[in-house]
Each structure stands twice: as structure tokens, then as C-alpha cells.
N, C-alpha and C positions, 0 to 999 in steps of 0.2 A: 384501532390501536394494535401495535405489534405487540403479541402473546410473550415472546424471548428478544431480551435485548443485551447485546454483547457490551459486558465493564471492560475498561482499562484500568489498567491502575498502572499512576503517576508517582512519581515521586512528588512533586511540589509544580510541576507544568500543565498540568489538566485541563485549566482554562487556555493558557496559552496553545497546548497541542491542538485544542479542538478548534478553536479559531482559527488555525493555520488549516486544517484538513477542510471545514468549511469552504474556505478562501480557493478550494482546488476545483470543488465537483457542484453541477448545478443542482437545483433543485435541495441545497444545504442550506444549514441554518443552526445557529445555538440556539435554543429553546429554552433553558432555563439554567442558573448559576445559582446554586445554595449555599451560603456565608455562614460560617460556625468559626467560634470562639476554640481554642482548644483539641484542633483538629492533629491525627499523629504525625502529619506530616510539618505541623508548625505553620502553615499557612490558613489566610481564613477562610479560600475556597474548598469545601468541603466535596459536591459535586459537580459536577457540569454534563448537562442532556444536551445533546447538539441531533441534528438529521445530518447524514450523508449520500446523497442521492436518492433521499427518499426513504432511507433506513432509518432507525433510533439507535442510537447508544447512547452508553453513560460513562463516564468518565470521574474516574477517583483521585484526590490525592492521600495516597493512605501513606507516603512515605517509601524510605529506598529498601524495603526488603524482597519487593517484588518485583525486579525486572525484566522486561520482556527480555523472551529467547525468539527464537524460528519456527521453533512447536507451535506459534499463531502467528497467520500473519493475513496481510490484507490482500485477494486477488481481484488486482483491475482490469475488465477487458476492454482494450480500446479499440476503438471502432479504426486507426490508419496509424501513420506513422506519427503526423503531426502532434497529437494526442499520447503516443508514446514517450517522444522526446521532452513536452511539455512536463507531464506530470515527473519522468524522470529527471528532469532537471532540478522544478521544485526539491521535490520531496530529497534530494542527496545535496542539496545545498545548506549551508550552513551548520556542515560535520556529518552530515548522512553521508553512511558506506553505500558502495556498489560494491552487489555480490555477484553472485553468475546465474548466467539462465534467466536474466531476465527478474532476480530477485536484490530487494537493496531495503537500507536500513534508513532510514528518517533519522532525524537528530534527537529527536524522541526516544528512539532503539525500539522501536516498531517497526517490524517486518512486512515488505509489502510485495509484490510478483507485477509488475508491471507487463503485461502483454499483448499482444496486437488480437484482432479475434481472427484474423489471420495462419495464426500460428498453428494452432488445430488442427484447420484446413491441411498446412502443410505436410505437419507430421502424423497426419492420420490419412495421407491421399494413397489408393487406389492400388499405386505401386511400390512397392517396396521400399526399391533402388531409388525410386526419389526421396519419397518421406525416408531415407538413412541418411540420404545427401543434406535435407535439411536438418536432420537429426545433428549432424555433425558438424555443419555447422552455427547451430546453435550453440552448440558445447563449448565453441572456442569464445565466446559473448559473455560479455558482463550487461549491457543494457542490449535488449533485439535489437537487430537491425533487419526488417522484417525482404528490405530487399535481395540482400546481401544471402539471406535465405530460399529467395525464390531464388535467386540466381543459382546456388547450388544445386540446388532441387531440378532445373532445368538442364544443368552442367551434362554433358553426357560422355 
């Protein structure tokens, strides 16, 4: 059993958020849904435990006074592009924002960093003049586009 497990709090979507996040990463799974009478959000799901890729979380609905910011957010490293584009699409469909750098908002208004494991590589390589070349163009990106950044990185 994991020792710390990170809550969300929902306003009244908890079960629904987590079913959706589920439905994205393997090895996910809801785990358990608790029903209360009288819950502050007015609904009767009270909690929801789900895995995501092997992690635990819990999931609240305590109601709209806490809304997520950017101060948390979820960082996914994808192993290529395909995986990039995939989960980016997901997760900013159906009212999710796309923000820059590779960060975007769910419908939920959970913040997530979508990134290649790539990226790293790039902006942390060897020489300078490249990792700035991919630095920059990273900067002008709302979702990576991890080729688009070898390419500058190469650009000479």
C-alpha cells in the first residue's frame, strides 16, 4: 500500500473525472466509490479511489469552493509522439484549455504537462547552442511537437 495519496477535490464530478482519467492510462482502475446521504457538494458520491498507472488517488466531492489552479498539476512523460498527441487530444477535448509548454487544462480544470521523454534529452543536450535552439522552440508551442524541436535543435 502506498504510504501518501494525493486528493482531488471536485466540485460535484469526482466519479466522473476519475473514470475519464482511468479510460487514458494502463494499468488504471477505480477501486472503490463511497455513497453518503448529505454530502457538501449535494451529490451522493462522497469519495472515489481509482489507480493511475499504478498509483492511488482519492478523489472528493467537497463542492465549488476549491478549485484547482496550476500550483498542481499532473506531469506525463510519454514515451513518442503518438502518445503525445493521444493523450493531448483526450484530455483538452470537451472544454479543456491548451496552455503553453506543453501544459493544458482538462474539463475538470486540472492541470496536466503533457511531454515527450524526449524533451529532456533535448533541452538538457551537451551543447548549448542546441538545447537554446530547442529551448526556443519550445517556447513558441502550446502542445510539443517533439520533431519540430529536434529540428531546431539540429538547425545550424
Amino acid at each position: 500500500m502506498q504510504r501518501i495519496t494525493p486528493c482531488l477535490w471536485f466540485d460535484t464530478q469526482a466519479e466522473q473525472a476519475a473514470n475519464f482519467y482511468v479510460s487514458l492510462f494502463e494499468d488504471s482502475e477505480v477501486t472503490n466509490v463511497q455513497r453518503l446521504d448529505g454530502t457538501p457538494s449535494g451529490d451522493d458520491v462522497a469519495l472515489v479511489f481509482f489507480r493511475l498507472a499504478g498509483l492511488d488517488y482519492m478523489a472528493i466531492n467537497g463542492g465549488p469552493q476549491f478549485p484547482f489552479t496550476e500550483a498542481v498539476s499532473f506531469n506525463v512523460s510519454c514515451k513518442d509522439q503518438a502518445e503525445v498527441d493521444r493523450l493531448w487530444s483526450a484530455l483538452t477535448a470537451d472544454g479543456g484549455e491548451e496552455g503553453q509548454c506543453g501544459w493544458l487544462k482538462d474539463r475538470f480544470g486540472l492541470s496536466w504537462q503533457i511531454i515527450p521523454e524526449r524533451m529532456g534529452e533535448l533541452l538538457g543536450d551537451p551543447d548549448p547552442e542546441r538545447a537554446q535552439r530547442a529551448m526556443q522552440a519550445m517556447l513558441q508551442m502550446q502542445k510539443i511537437e517533439l520533431k519540430v524541436m529536434e529540428d531546431a535543435a539540429n538547425a545550424a
